[in-house]
C-alpha positions as CSV (number, residue, x, y, z in Angstrom):
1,X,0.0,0.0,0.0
2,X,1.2,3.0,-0.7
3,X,1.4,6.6,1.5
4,X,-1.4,8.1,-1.2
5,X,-3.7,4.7,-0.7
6,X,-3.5,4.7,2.9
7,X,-3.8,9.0,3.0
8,X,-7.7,9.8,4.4
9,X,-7.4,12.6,2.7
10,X,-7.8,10.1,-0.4
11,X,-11.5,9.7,-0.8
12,X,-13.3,8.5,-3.8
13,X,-15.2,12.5,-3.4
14,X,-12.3,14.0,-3.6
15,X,-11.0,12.9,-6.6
16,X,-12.9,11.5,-8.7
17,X,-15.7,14.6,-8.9
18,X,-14.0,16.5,-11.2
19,X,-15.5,19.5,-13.3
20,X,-14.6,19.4,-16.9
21,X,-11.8,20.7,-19.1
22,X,-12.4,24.6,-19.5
23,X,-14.1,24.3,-16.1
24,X,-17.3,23.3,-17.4
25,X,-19.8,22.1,-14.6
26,X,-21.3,18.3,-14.3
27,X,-23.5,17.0,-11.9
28,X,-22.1,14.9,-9.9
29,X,-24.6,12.0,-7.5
30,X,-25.3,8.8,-6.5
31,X,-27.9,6.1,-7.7
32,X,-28.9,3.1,-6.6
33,X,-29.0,0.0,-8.5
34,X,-28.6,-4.0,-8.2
35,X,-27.8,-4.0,-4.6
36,X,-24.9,-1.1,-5.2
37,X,-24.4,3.0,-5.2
38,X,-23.1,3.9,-8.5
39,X,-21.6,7.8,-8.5
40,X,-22.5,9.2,-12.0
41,X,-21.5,12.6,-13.7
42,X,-24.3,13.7,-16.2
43,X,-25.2,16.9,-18.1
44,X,-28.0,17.4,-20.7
45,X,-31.5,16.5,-20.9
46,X,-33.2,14.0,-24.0
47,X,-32.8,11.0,-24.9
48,X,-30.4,8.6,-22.4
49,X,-26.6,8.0,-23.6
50,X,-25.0,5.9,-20.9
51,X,-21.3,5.7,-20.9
52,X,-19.0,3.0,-19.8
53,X,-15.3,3.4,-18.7
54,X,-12.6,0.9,-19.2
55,X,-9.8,-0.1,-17.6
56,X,-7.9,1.6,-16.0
57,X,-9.9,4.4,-16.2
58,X,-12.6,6.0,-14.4
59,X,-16.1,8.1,-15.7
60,X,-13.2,11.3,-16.1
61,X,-12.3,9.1,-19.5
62,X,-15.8,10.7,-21.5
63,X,-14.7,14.4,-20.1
64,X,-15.0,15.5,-23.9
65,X,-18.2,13.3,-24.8
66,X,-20.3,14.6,-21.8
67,X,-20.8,18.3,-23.1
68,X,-20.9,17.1,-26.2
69,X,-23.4,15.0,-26.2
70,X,-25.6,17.3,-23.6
71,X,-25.4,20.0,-26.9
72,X,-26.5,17.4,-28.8
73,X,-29.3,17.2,-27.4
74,X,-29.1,14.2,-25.4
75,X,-28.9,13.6,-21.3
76,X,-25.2,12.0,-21.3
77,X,-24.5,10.3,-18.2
78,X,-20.9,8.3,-17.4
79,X,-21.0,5.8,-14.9
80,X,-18.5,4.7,-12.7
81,X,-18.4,0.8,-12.6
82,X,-18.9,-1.1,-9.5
83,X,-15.4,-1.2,-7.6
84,X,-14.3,1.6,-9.3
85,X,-14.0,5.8,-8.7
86,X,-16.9,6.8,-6.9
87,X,-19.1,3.5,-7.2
88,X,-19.3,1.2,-4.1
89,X,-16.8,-1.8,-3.5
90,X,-18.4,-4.3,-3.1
91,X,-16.5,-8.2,-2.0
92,X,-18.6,-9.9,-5.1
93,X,-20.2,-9.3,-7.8
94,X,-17.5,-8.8,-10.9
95,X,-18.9,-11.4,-13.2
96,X,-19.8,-9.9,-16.3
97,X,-23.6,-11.0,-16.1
98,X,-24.1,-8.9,-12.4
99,X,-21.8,-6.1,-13.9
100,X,-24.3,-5.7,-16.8
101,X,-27.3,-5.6,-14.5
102,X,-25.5,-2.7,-12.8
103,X,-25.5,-0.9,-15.8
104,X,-29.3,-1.9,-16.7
105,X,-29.7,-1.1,-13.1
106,X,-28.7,2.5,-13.4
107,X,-31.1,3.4,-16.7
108,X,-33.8,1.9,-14.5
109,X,-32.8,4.1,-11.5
110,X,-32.7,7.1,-13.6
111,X,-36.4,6.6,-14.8
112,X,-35.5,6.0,-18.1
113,X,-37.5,3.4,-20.8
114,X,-34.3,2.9,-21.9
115,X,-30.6,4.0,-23.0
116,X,-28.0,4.1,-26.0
117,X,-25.2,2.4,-24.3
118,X,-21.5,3.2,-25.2
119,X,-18.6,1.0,-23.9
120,X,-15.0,1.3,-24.4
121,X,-12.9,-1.2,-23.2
122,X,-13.9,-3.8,-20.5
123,X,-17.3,-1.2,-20.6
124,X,-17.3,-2.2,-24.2
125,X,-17.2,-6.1,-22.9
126,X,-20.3,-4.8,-20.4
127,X,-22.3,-3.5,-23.3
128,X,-22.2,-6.4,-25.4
129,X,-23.4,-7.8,-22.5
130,X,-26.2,-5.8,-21.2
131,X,-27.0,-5.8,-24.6
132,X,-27.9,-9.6,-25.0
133,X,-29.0,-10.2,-21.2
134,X,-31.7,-6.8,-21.0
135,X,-32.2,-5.8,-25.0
136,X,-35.5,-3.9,-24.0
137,X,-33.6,-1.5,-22.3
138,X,-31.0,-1.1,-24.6
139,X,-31.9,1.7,-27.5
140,X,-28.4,1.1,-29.4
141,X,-25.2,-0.1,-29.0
142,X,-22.2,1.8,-29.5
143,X,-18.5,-0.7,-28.5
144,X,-15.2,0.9,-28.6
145,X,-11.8,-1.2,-28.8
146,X,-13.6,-4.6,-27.9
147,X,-14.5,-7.3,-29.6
148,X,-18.2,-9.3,-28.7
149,X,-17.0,-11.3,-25.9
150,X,-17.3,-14.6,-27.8
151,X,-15.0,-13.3,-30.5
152,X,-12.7,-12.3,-27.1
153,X,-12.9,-15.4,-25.9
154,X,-11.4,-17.4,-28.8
155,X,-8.8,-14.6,-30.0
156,X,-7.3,-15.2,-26.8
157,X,-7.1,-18.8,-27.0
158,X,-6.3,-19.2,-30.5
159,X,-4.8,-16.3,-31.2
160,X,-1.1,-15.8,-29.8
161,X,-0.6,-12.5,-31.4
162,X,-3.6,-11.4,-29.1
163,X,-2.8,-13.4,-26.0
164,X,0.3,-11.5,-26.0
165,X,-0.7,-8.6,-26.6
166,X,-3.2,-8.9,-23.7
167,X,-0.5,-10.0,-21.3
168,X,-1.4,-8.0,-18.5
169,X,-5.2,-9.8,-18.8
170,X,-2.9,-13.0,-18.0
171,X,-0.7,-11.6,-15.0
172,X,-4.1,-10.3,-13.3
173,X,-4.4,-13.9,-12.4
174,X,-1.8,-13.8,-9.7
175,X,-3.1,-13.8,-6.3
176,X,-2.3,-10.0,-4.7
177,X,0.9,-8.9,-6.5
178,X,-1.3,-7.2,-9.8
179,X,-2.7,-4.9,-7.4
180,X,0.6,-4.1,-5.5
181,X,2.1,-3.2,-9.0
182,X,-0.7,-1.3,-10.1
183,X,-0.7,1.2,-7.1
184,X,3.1,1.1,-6.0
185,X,4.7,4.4,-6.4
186,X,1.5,6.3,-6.9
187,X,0.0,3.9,-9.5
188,X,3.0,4.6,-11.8
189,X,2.4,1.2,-13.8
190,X,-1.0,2.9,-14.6
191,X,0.3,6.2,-16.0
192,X,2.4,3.6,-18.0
193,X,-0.3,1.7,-19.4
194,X,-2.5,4.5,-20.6
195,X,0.6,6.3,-22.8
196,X,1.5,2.6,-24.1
197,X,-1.4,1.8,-25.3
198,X,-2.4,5.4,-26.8
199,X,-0.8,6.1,-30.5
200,X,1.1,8.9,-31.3
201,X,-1.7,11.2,-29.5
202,X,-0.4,10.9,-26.1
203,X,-2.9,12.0,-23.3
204,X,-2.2,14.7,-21.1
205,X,-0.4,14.6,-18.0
206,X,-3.3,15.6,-16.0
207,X,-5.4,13.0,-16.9
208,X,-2.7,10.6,-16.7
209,X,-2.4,12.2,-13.3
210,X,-6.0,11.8,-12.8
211,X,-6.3,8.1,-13.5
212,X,-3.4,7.2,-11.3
213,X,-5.1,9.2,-8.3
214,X,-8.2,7.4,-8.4
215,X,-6.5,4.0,-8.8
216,X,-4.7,4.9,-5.6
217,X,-8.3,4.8,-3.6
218,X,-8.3,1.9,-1.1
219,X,-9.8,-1.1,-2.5
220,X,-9.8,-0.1,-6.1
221,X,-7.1,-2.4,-7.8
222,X,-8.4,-5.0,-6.6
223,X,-12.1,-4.4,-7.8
224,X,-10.5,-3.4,-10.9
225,X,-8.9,-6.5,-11.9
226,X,-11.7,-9.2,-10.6
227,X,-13.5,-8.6,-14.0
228,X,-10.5,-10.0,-15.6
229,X,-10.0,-12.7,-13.1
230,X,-13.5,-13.9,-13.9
231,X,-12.9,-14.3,-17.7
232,X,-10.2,-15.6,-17.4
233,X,-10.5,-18.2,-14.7
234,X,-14.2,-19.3,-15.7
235,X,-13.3,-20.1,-19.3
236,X,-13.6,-23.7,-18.0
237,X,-15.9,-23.6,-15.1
238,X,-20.2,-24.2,-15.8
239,X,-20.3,-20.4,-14.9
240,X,-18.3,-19.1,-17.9
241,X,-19.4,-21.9,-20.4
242,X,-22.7,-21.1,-19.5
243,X,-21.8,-17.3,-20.3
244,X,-20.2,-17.7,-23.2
245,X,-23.4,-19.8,-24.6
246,X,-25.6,-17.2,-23.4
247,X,-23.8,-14.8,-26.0
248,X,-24.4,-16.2,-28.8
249,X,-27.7,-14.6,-28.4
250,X,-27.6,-12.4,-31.0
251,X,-27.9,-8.2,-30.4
252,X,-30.8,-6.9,-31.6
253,X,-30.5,-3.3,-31.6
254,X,-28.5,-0.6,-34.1
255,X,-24.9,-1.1,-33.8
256,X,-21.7,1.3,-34.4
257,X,-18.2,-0.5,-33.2
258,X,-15.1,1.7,-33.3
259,X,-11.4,0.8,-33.0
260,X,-8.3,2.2,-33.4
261,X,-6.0,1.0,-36.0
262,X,-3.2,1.3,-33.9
263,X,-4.4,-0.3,-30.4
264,X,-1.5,-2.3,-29.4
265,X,-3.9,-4.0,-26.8
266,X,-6.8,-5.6,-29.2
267,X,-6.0,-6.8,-32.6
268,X,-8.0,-5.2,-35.4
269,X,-8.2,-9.1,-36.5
270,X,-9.8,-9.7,-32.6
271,X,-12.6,-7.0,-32.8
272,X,-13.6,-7.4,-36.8
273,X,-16.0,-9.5,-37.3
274,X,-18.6,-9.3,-34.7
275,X,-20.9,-8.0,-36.4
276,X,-21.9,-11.9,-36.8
277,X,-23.5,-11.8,-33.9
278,X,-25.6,-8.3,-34.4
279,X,-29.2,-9.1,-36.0
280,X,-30.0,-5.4,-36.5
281,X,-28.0,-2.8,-38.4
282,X,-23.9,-2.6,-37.8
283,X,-21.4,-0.1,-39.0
284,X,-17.7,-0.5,-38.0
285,X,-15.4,2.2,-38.3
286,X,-11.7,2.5,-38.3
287,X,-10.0,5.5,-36.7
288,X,-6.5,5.3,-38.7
289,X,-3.6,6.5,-36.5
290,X,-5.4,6.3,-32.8
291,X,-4.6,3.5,-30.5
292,X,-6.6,1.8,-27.3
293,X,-8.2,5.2,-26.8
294,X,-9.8,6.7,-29.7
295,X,-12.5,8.8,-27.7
296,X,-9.5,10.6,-26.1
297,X,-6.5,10.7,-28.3
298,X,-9.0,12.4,-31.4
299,X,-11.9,13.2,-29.4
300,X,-13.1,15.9,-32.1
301,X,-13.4,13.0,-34.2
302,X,-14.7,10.1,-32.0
303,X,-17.5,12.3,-30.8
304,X,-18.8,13.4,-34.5
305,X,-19.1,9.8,-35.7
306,X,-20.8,9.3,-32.3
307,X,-23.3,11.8,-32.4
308,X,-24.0,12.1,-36.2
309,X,-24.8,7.8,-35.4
310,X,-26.8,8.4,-32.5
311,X,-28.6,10.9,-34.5
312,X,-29.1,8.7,-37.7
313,X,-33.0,7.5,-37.9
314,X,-32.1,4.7,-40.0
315,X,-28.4,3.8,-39.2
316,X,-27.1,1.8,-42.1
317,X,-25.4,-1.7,-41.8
């Protein structure tokens, strides 16, 4: 543990309810859902557009989609995921299935019919899902740098390129030393992570800064990596094979999936292709240049093709 983790000046309030770049105001509150408190930052009023951080980031990750989307015309609310910034930390519960009725959870809890859910990363992984397991209250589908967890699944089996290139998915399965890395020397390995898996666009240092602070908050690398050490470690337990059947359910609803041609963490070949299991209209999109973090290394760009979609009637396949 390190001086900043153990600080009790370090509370998930204090850093992770941050205003926006150019000091723009969100509101910042809790919700209850599935058994949890979820802290969510939201602006805007219309139609719901939920967004889902990745690892290891927090809700601050959509700083540039929130306003945005709120001009837009939509009510854009980021989530923090259970374990993580503001959202409670629970002992249980990081099985992708529960995870995704956290998120369903929250459009219920926010008196909404329903939401356009956008993922990146392991929120990506969460979207597929909450697509397939609660399709009435998911309006469309938007997945950024992950694959449809089936087409996960057997790139990292059968796929070495991939399996290396997600090695630190493989080290989270070591009892207690991936969370001692991840917040030793202020959660430097973090900081590390984010500009080696960004392309040329590095991120700035105070986000960097940012996402290393709120790793530091007691309890939060371990929440963070349990996801992972569920995926990982069901692959041949009832649990996951009854997941991973379960997904071939097919998505019903609009989809847009967006990578980065440069991600050095997910293979273009890994996330391609799963539009197979999308029974509605799909558009993938390439962002040449950009890496594991398209929405912030061009987020001019990432937001247009995300709100010109969202705005589409008739999205084409």
């Amino acid at each position: 543990m390190t001086a900043s983790e153990s600080s009790p000046a370090l509370s998930p309030a204090s850093v992770v309810r941050l205003d926006l770049p150019g000091g723009q105001e969100v509101t910042h509150r809790d919700v209850a859902a599935n058994g949890a408190r979820f802290h969510i930052a939201e602006m805007g009023d219309g139609p719901l557009v939920l967004l889902l951080h990745g690892f290891p980031q927090f809700w601050w990750t959509w700083r540039y989609q929130l306003p945005a989307l709120a001009e837009a015309g939509f009510r854009a609310v980021a989530m923090d995921l259970r374990g993580v910034g503001g959202s409670d930390r629970t002992p249980r519960g990081y099985d992708p299935a529960n995870l995704a009725l956290d998120i369903t959870g929250v459009v219920r809890s926010l008196g909404e019919p329903d939401a356009a859910i956008v993922g990146h990363d392991l929120g990506g992984y969460l979207a597929w899902t909450a697509a397939v397991m609660r399709p009435k209250l998911v309006r469309r589908l938007v997945v950024s740098s992950m694959p449809h967890p089936r087409r996960w699944r057997s790139a990292m089996l059968a796929d070495m390129k991939q399996s290396r290139r997600s090695s630190h998915i493989w080290s989270f399965q070591r009892p207690w030393l991936p969370e001692r890395a991840l917040v030793a020397d202020d959660a430097a390995l973090v900081g590390r992570m984010i500009r080696d898996w960004s392309g040329p666009r590095l991120p700035e240092d105070d986000a960097v800064e940012a996402y290393r602070r709120a790793m530091t908050i007691p309890s939060t690398a371990h929440c963070s990596i349990e996801p992972y050490r569920w995926m990982v470690r069901s692959m041949a337990r009832p649990d996951g094979i009854q997941f991973n059947r379960r997904m071939k359910w097919p998505v019903r609803v609009p989809t847009l999936h967006l990578h980065g041609s440069l991600d050095p963490v997910m293979r273009t070949r890994s996330a391609a292709g799963s539009g197979e299991y999308v029974e509605a209209p799909y558009r993938w999109r390439l962002f040449d240049g950009l890496g594991h973090f398209p929405h912030e290394e061009d987020p001019v760009g990432f937001t247009a093709e995300l709100i010109n979609w969202l705005q589409d009637p008739e999205p084409d396949r």
